[in-house]
N, C-alpha and C positions, 0 to 999 in steps of 0.2 A: 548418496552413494558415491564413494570416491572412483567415479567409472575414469581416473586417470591414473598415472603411478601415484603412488604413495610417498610421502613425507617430505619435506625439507624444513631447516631446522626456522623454529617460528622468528626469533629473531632476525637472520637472513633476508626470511617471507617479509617482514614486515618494512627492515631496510629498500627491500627490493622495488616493493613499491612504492614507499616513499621517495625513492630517486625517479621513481617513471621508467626503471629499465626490465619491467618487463614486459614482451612482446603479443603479440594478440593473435598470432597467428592459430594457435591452436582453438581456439574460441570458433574459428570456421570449421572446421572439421567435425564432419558428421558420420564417421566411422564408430563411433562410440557413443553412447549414451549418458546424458551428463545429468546432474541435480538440474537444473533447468529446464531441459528437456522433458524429463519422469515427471516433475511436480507441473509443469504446465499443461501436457495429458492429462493428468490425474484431474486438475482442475475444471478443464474443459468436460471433461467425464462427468463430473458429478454435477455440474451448472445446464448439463444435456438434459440430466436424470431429474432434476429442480423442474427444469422448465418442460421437458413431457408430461409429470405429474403434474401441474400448474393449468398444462393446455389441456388433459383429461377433465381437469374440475370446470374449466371454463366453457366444455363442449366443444373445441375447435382442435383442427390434426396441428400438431407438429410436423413441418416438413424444414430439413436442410437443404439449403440449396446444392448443395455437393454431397457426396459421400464420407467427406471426412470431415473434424471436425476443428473449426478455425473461430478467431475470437468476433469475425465477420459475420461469417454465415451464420455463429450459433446467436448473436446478436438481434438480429434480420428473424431465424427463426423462434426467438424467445422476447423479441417485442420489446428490445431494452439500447436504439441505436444511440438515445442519447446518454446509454451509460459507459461506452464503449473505451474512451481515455480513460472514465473511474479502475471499469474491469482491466483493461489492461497494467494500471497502476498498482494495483493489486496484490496482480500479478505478482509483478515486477517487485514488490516490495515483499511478496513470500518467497520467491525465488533468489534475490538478494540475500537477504537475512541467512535463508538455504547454505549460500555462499559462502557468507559471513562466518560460518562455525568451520571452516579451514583456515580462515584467517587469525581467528582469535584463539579456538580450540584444537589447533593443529595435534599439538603432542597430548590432549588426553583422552586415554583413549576410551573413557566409559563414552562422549559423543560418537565413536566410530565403530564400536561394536567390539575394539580389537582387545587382546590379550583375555579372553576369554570374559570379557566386563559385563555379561549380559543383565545381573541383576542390576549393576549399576546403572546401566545403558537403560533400563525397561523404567527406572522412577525417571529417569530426567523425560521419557517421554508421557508418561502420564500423569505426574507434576505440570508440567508443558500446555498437556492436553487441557485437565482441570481448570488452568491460568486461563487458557485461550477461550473454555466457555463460559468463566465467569467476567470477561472481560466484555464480551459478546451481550450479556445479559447488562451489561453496563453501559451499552453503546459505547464502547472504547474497539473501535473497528480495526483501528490500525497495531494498537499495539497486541490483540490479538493476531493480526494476522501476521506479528512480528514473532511472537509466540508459535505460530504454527510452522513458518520458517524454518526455525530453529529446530523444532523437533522432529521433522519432515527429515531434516538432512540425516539425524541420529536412525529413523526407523528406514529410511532406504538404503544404509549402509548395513544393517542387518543383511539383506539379501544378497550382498555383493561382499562383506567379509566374513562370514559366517561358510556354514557347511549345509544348508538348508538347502538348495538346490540340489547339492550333490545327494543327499538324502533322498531327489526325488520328488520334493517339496513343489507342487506348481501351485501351491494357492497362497494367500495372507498368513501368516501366523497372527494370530488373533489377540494371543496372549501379552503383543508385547502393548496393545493397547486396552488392556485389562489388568485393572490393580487387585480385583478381586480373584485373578484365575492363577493357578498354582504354575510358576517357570520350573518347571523340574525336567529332568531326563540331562542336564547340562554336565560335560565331564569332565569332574572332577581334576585338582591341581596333579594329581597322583596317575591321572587317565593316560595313556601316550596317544598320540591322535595321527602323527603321522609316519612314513615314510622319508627314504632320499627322492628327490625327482632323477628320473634317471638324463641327466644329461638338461637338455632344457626342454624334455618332456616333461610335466608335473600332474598329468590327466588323470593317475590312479594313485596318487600319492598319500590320499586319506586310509588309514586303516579298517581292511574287510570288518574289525570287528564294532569298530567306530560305526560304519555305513548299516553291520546288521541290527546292532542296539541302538540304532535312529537317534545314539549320541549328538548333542548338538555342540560344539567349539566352532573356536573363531584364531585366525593366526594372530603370531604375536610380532609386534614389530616398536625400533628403536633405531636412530639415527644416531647413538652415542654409543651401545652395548651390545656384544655378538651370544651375552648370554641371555636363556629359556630356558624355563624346565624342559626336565627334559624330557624325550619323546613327542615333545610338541611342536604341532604346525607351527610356521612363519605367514606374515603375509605376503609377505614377496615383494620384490622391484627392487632396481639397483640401488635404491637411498636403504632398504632395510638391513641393518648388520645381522640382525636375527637369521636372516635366511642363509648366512653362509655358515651358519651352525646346525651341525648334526641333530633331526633332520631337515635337510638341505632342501631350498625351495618357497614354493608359496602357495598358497590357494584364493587368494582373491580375483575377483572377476571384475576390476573394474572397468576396463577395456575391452577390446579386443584382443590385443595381444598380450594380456597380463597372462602371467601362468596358468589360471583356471578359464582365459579370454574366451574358451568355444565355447562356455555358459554365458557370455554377457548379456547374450542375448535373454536368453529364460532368467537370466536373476534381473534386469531392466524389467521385462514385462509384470514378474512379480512385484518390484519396489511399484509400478503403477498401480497394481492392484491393490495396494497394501497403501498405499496412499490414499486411492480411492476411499478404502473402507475408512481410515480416518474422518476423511472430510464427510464421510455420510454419517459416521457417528457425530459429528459437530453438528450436520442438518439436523439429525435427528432431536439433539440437546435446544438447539437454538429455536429449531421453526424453519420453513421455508423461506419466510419474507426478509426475518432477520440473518438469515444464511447468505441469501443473496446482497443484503447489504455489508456484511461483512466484507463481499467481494466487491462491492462499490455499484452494486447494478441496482436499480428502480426502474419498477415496472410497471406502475401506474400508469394507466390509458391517459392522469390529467398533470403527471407530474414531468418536471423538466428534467428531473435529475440533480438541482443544485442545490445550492444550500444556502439561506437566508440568513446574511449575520448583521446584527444591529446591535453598536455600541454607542449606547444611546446618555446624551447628559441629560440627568433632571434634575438640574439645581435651578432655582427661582429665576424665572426669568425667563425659560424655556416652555412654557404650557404654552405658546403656539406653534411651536416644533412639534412635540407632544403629541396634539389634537391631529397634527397633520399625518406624523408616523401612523397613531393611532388608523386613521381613516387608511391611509396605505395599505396597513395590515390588513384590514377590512376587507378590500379591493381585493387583493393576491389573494386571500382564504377563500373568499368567492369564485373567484376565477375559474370557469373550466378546464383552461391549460395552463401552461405554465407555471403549474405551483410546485413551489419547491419542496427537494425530499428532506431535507434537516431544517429546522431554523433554533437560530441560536442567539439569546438574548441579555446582555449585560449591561447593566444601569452603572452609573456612576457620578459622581458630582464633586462639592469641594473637600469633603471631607471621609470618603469610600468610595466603593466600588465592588462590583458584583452584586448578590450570586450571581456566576453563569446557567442560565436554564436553556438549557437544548430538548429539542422536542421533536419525534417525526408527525405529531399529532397537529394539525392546525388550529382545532380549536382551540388546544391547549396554549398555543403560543400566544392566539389573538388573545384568550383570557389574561396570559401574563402579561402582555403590553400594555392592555389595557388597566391595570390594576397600577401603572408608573405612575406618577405624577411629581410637579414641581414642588421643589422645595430648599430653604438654606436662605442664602445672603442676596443673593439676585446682584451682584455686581459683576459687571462681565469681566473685569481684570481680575477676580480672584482664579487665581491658580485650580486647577479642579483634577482627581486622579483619574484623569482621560487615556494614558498610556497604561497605568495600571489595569484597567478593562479589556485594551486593546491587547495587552498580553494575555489574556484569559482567553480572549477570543482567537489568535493565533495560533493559544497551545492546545486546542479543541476544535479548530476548524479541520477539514480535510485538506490534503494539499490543494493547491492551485485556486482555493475561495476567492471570493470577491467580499471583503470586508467592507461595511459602511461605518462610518466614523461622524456620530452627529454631537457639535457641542460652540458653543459660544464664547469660551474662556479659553487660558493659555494652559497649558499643560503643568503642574505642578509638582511630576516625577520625571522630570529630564533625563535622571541619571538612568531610565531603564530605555537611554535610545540604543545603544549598543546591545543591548537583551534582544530591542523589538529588532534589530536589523538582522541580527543570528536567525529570530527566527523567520523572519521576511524569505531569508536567505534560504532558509533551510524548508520552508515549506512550500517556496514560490506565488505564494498569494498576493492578492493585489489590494492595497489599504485605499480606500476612498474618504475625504474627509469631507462634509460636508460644515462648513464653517458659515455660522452669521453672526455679522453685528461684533466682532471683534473688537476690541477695545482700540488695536494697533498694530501696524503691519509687523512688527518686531514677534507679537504677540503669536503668531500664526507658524512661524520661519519652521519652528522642528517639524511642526505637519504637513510643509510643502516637502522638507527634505523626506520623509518617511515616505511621502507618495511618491517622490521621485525615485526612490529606492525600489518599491514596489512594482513601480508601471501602476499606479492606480491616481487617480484625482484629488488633486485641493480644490474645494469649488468654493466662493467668498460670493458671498452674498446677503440680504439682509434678509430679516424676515417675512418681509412681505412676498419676497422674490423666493421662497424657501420651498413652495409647492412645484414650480415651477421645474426646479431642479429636477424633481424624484422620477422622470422619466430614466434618469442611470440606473436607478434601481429596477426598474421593470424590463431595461435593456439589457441586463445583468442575468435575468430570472430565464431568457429563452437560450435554449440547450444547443451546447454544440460552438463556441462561441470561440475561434480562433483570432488571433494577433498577425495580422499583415504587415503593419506597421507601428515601430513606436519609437517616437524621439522626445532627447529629453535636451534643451540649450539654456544654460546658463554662463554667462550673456546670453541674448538673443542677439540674432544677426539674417540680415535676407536670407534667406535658402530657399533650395527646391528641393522636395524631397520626392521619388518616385518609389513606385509600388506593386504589385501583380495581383490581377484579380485574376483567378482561375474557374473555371464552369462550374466548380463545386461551390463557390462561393453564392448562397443562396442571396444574402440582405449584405448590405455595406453601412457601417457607422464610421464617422471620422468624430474625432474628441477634440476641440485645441482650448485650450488653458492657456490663460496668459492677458495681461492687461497691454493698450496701447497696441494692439496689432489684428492685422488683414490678411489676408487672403486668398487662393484664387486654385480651385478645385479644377484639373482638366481629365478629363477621360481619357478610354486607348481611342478614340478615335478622333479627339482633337478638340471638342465640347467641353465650355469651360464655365463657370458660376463662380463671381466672385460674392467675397463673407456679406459685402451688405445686400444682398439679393437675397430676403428671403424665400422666394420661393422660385425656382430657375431649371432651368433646362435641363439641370441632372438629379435635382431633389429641392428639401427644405433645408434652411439653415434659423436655428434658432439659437439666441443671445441672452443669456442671463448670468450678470453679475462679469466677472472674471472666464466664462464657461461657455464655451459653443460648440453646438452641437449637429451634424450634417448629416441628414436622414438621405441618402442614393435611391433612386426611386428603380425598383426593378422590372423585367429583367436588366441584369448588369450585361455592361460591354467587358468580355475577355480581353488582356493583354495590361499592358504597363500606364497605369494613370502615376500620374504629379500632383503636388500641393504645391506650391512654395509660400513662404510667411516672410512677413516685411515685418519685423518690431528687432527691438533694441529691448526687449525687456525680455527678464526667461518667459521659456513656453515651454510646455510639452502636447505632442501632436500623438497622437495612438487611432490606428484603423485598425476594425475589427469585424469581423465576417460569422455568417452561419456558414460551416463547413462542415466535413465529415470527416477533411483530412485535418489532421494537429498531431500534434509531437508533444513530449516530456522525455525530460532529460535529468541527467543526473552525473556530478565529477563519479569518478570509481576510482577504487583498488582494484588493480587487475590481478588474478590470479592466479598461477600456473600451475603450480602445486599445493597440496598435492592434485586439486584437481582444475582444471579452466574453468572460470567462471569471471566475475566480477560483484562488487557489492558498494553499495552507496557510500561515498563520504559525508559522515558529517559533521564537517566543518569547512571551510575553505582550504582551496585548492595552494600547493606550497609559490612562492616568487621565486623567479629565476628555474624553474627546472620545467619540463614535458610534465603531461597530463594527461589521463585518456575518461573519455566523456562515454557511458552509454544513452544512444537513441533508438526512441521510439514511435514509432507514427500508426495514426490511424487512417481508416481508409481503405483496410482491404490489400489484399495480395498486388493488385494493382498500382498500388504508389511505393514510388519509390525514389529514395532522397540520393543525390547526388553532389550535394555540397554541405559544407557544415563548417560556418567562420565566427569570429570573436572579434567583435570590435568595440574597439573605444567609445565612449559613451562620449565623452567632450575633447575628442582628437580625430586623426585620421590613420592611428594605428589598426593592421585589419590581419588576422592569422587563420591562415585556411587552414584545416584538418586534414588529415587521410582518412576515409569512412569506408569502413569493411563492413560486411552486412554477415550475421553473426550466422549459426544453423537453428537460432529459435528464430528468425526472420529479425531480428533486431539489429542495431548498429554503433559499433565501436570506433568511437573515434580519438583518434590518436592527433595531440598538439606539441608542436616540435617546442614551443613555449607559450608564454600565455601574455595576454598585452597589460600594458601598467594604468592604474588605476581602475576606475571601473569601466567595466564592458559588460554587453547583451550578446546572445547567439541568436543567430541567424541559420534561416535552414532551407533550401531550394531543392525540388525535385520536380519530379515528374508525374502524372496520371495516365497510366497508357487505356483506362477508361474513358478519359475523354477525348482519343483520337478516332478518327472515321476516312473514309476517306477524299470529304469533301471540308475535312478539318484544318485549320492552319497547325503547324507544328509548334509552335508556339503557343498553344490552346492548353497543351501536356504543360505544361512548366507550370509550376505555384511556390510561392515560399512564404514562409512562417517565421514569427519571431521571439524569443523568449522578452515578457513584460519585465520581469527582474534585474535590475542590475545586480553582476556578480565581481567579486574582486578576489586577487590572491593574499595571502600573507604570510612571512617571513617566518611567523611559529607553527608550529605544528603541535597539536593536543589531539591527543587519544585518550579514551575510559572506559572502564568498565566494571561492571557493577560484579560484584561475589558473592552468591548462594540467592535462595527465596529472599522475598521481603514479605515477611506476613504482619498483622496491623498488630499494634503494642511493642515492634519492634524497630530497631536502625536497618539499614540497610549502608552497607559498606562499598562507597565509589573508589575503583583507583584509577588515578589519571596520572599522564606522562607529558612533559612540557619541554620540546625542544627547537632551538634555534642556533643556527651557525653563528660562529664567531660573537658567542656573549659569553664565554668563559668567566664566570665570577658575578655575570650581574643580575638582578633582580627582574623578576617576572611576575605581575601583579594577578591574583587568582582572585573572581568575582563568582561565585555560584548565585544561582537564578531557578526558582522553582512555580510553578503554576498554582499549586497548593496552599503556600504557606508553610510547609512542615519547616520546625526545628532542625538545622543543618548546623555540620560542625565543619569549616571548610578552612586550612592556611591561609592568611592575606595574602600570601607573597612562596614564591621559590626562588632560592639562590640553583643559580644553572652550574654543575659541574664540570671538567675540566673538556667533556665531550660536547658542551652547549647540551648538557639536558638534565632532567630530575624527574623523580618522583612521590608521589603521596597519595595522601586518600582521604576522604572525608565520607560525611555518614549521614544521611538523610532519616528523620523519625518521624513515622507512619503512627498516627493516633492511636487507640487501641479499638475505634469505633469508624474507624475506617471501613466504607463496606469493602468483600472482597470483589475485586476487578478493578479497582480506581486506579486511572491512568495516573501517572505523573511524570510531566515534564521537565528534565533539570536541561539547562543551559550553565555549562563552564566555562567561562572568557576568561584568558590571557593575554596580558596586555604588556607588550616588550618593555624594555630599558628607557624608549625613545616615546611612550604614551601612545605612538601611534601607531595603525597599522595591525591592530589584534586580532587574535582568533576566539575561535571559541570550537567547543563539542557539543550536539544537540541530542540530547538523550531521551528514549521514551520507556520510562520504567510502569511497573504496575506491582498493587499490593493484592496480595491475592491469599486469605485464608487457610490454613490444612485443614484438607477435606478428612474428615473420618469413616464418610457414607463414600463407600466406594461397590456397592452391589444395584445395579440397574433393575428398576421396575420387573415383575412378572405377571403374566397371566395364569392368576389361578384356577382358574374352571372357564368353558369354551361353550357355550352352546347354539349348536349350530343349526337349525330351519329351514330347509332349503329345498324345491322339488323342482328338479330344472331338467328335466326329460325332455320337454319340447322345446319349440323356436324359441330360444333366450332370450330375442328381443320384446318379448312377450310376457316373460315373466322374471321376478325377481328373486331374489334369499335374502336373510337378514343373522346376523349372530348377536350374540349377549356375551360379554367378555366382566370379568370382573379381575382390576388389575390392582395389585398392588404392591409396596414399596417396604414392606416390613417393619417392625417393632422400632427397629433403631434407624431404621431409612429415614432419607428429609423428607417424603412426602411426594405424590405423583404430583407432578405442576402442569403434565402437561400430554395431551391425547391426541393422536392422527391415525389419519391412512394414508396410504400408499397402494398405487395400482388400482386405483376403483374409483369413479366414481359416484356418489350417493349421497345419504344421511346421515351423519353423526350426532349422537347424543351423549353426553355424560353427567351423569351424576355422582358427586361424594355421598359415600355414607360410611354410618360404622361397622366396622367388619368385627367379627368375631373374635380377634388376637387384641381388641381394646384400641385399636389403630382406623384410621379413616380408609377404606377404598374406594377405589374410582368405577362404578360399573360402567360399562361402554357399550352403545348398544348400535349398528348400523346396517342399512340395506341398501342393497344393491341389486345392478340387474345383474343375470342368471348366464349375459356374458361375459362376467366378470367374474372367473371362475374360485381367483387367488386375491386374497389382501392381506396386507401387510398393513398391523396394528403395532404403530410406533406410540413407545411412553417415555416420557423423562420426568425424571426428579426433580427435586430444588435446585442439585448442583452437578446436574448434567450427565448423570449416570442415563443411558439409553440400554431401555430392554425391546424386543422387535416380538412379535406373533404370527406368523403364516398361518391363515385360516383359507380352509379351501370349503367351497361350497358342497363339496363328495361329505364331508363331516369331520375331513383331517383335518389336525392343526398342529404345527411346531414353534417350539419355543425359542427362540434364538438370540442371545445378547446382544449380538452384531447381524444385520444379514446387508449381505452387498448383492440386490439383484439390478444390473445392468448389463444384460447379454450385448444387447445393442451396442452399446459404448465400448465396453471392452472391445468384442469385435473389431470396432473402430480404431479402436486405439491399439490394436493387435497389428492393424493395417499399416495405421500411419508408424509404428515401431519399425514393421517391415520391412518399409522403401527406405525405412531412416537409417536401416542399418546394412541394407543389404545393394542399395540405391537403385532401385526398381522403379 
């Protein structure tokens, strides 16, 4: 919903932010109701509604610790603290993308509802929708929830450009998330819809005859032309020429103070609602468990929340690597805790690589691991496609993973290090290699430079020494797992490096890497263990190969500990804590118009000009960041930030410019949780560090993809390549795909008299493609001078034309039930017989809602020649309402309200959440009224 003024012209927008001038100020301001704000209630809303049904089934209460609902408390009461950065990344990446369609989609308007576009407006979001659950169905998490994004922003601008409010409207329109239900009552090119506003009142401007035929238009709005048909609304604000044409004015709400601003209020709380019912139609398609992973959260009583990736070589020579991974697996599948919620598996050797098998299923993985085995030349100098894996696994991992990299040989796809660095880059993950038996130090070099990029580990070792290692892996698997420390020196040289443990910090690891060098660990209180002391006054230290490893024995001492390392050789040093508090960050576009927001870059940040970073911290209401700086990875350049804390609780931070070559951020705050007042003040302060090295570059590349991509088809990229002062010369274009598809991409662009160009290339989807399959294109540009490139990281998906677009029904209800006395004494049960019709895909999939009890289903043949699902369940007699959810093959959701009296209605959609709403009625309240 564009809850700010409306338009400026997209090339401007795009300029604008590409210089870094525009301001953030609006971004605090909580007078208004933004797409960030709506979709982050709505979310909270419906992950309340997950996890009370969840805690019904399990017998335990749901209780919030507050009354309103926050990504803390609903965490704490939904039993999922170690997924708290996934959820809020989530977040952060549906509400970005949200963003993003004022960025990219400014001036059209079937995304904004306006110039009366609603038929066109209603496919982009059920096309959208359809994408997002057959992506879901495909374990493609993110680029679903890139998809939902996107269409989020189109369906809450409904309520705030449209005439629905004014009609009276306080609930969801249903229809616009229904391809099966008729859009009619919409008026007509020939319809007049409005009045003048008189003056800069605009409050009755719609026509009495509009409001009593429950007519539904939307204003029309142009930043180039003052002509509308006529008799028709404008949307209004000083960018719209429309509005100073007869009739005069506007009707959108997206403010406060927009013309129609004394609704912003009731068209926000509807776009929540109507949000809501979205994502409850998604739970409904997907399932509860997979809903919740969507949104990054794991709820397993045994799981860590992470993700197991293993890019594994089995070319001859490797079966005691092999036996060992194997046994590992073994161990973690067992394991009561700690087991991870994805594990993701890719083989590779001298001559292939892949398939990637990703799996939430344990057994399943330990079967595929186990099925590897050694094979090929057994020479450990033969080159082996080790980076080709590594990129598989990159373009399928979640952000922020912890990659293992196991293999014996040198890498023998070099040229994909600029690929794997984009995406290092772009997804923040940390690459661990685990190296034995190396032919030769030369042989190893790209895999030290990759982990140095990453924040992750080269560990050199032989084979015998190879078990020893795999404690990384198991220190990798426990949840919650922040960055206090990490350096990376090439040369090596003495130093001391100092550090903060904070009270949140449960266990302490120190990593140091590096040949030829020592050590000397001191606490905050003065207590020190040097590296040959394995076992010393503050923990263990253990040595294997190139790799050591400092186990801090807890509880930890609060305040500023030291390492310092004596070697002349590189090292890299990385402390890493169990915490609650951590951060994720991301460069942005900032946005102003038409509404404040911000949305991810991706690609690197531009040289030579300001930059503004959004952050994020977990932890709770109670922390809160205070600094935010950029420094040099191998200098002593250091650029503090200005850090505004946003109205969704997040933080914008603004760099006057940005340091040369590469640099990490750095984050220092506060815990006003762990003051008391027998506390040092000094107790509050913690800081955090990003593992990734990041760099700027002198090109700038943007893209963007044009229409559906369905399988048997191209799909059409166009991307833009610009840099200062190269009038005339050559810009080298390398496209990079996860897949493999057939791409048809320019070697090269000649830059224009402006330093820019453009073009397009075309990616081809097999025709056996299933639909949901994510894919990853990576575009790098690489200037005049070889060095210094960028690139754009794109996440596309192929996704089929659905033709089944009618949701499961119940057709016959029978209901059982004598509940006259103590309910808790007696129960009811009903017999549902559902199904999906002639030409439907088929029910795939049976629940309840609101009850807990017994479900049974069986298929059989119905009567129309077609399979039904009968459903059969009881429940006790104080469960008076349930709610029998069905879906299809391809995500059509039909709903049942069955009452135990012997009513029952049929519903396509039903949104029962009083509770939440409520809630979110509240938290709207104070947010707009500052109560």
């Amino acid at each position: 919903m564009e809850f700010q003024t409306r338009c400026i012209f997209l090339v401007i927008l795009l300029s604008l932010a590409l210089l870094g001038t525009l301001n953030a100020f609006k971004l605090v301001d909580s007078d208004s109701m933004t797409h960030h704000r709506i979709t982050t209630a709505a979310i909270l809303n419906i992950t309340a509604d997950v996890c009370k049904a969840l805690a019904q089934q399990e017998g335990r209460d749901f209780v919030l610790a507050e009354d309103s609902l926050s990504v803390q408390n609903l965490s704490e009461a939904c039993l999922f603290t170690d997924s708290v950065k996934a959820f809020q990344t989530a977040i952060a990446v549906i509400s970005g993308r949200n963003a993003w369609v004022d960025l990219r989609h400014a001036l059209d308007e079937e995304y904004h509802f306006d110039d009366e576009s609603f038929v066109r407006g209603r496919r982009l979001i059920t096309r959208g929708l359809a994408a997002a659950k057959a992506n879901i169905k495909q374990e493609n998490y993110q680029a679903a929830q890139l998809a939902v994004g996107e269409i989020l922003h189109t369906l809450q601008d409904f309520y705030s450009h449209s005439n629905w409010v004014e009609l009276g409207n306080r609930i969801a329109f249903s229809t616009l998330i229904r391809a099966d239900l008729v859009f009619d009552n919409i008026a007509d090119i020939n319809t007049p819809t409005c009045r003048n506003c008189e003056g800069d009142n605009c409050e009755n401007n719609i026509l009495e005859t509009v409001i009593a035929e429950k007519k539904i238009t939307s204003g029309y709005f142009s930043l180039t032309s003052s002509s509308k048909p006529n008799g028709k609304c404008s949307h209004g604000s000083s960018l719209d020429r429309t509005s100073k044409t007869e009739p005069r004015g506007g009707i959108n709400k997206d403010a406060v103070d927009s013309e129609h601003g004394s609704l912003h209020a009731q068209a926000a709380q509807v776009a929540v609602t109507a949000t809501s019912q979205l994502l409850q139609d998604i739970r409904g398609a997907a399932g509860d468990g997979d809903f919740l992973r969507f949104l990054g959260i794991s709820r397993s009583s045994t799981s860590s929340g992470v993700v197991l990736c293993f890019v594994i070589d089995t070319s001859s020579g490797t079966a005691g690597v092999l036996a060992e991974l194997k046994r590992l697996a073994a161990s973690v599948v067992s394991n009561e805790s700690d087991k991870p919620d994805v594990y993701i598996l890719v083989p590779f050797n001298e001559t292939s690589h892949g398939p990637l098998k990703k799996t939430s299923d344990s057994d399943k993985f330990l079967s595929e691991i186990n099925l590897l085995s050694a094979s090929g030349a057994g020479n450990s100098s033969e080159p082996r496609q080790s980076l080709s894996g590594l990129l598989l696994a990159l373009a399928e991992a979640p952000s922020s993973s912890e990659i293992f990299v196991f293999t014996s040989g040198p890498p023998g796809d070099s040229h994909l290090e600029s690929t794997l660095t984009a995406l290092i880059e772009n997804t923040k993950s940390a690459v661990n290699f685990l190296l034995t038996n190396l032919s030769s130090v030369q042989s190893g070099d790209l895999y030290r430079t990759l982990a140095r990029v990453s924040g992750g580990q080269a560990i050199e070792i032989t084979e015998q020494e190879f078990n020893q290692t795999l404690t990384i892996v198991t220190d990798a698997l426990k949840s919650a797992q922040a960055t206090l420390l990490q350096v990376v020196r090439n040369p090596g040289a003495p130093e001391t490096f100092a550090f903060t443990v904070d009270a949140s910090v449960r266990t302490l690891l120190v990593y140091v890497t590096g040949d030829s060098l020592t050590f000397t660990i001191t606490s905050a209180s003065g207590v020190s263990q040097r590296s040959r002391e394995s076992v010393g006054r503050l923990g263990t230290i253990q040595k294997v190969g190139n790799f050591q490893t400092v186990r801090l024995t807890s509880p930890l001492q609060t305040g500023q500990w030291r390492i310092n390392i004596n070697s002349a050789r590189p090292y890299t040093l990385k402390a890493i804590g169990e915490s609650t508090i951590d951060f994720f960050f991301d460069f942005v576009e900032v946005i102003q118009h038409p509404q404040p927001g911000f949305t991810a870059l991706n690609s690197r940040p531009q040289t030579g000009g300001n930059a503004s970073l959004s952050v994020s911290v977990t932890g709770g209401s109670s922390v809160k960041v205070t600094e935010v700086t950029l420094s040099q990875v191998s200098g002593t350049d250091t650029v503090a930030g200005a850090v505004e804390q946003t109205a969704t609780g997040d933080y914008l931070v603004t760099m006057s410019r940005l340091p040369e070559g590469a640099f990490s951020l750095q984050l220092k705050g506060e815990n006003s949780s762990s003051s008391s007042s027998s506390s040092r003040a000094s107790d509050m302060l913690f800081q955090r560090q990003s593992s990734t090295q990041l760099r700027t570059s002198a090109v700038a590349v943007t893209a963007q993809e044009s229409g559906d991509w369905r399988p048997g088809s191209n799909l059409t990229v166009n991307f833009t390549v610009a840099t200062a002062n190269n009038a005339g010369k050559t810009v080298a274009i390398r496209p990079t795909n996860n897949r493999g598809f057939a791409m048809s991409y320019p070697a090269s662009l000649t830059l224009g008299s402006g330093g820019q160009a453009e073009d397009k290339g075309t990616l081809f989807a097999p025709a056996n493609t299933p639909s949901g399959t994510a894919v990853t294109l990576v575009i790098e540009a690489t200037p005049p001078n070889g060095t210094n490139f960028n690139y754009v990281v794109m996440r596309l998906a192929v996704t089929a034309e659905e033709t089944d677009v009618t949701p499961p029904e119940c057709e016959s209800v029978t209901v059982n039930a004598n509940c006259t006395r103590n309910c808790t004494l007696r129960t009811w049960d009903f017999t549902a017989v559902v199904s999906d019709g002639r030409q439907g895909s088929g029910v795939e999939r049976v629940s309840v809602r609101e009850a807990r009890g017994t479900l049974n289903t069986t298929s059989l043949p119905g009567a129309g020649g077609f399979n039904v699902t009968l459903a059969s369940f009881s429940t006790s007699c104080c469960s008076e309402e349930v709610v029998l959810v069905a879906a299809d093959g391809v995500g059509n959701v039909g709903t049942c309200l069955i009452r135990s009296g012997g009513g029952e209605g049929v519903h396509a959609v039903s949104l029962l959440l009083p509770l939440w709403v409520s809630m979110v009625g509240l938290t709207l309240t104070k947010a707009l009224h500052g109560s």
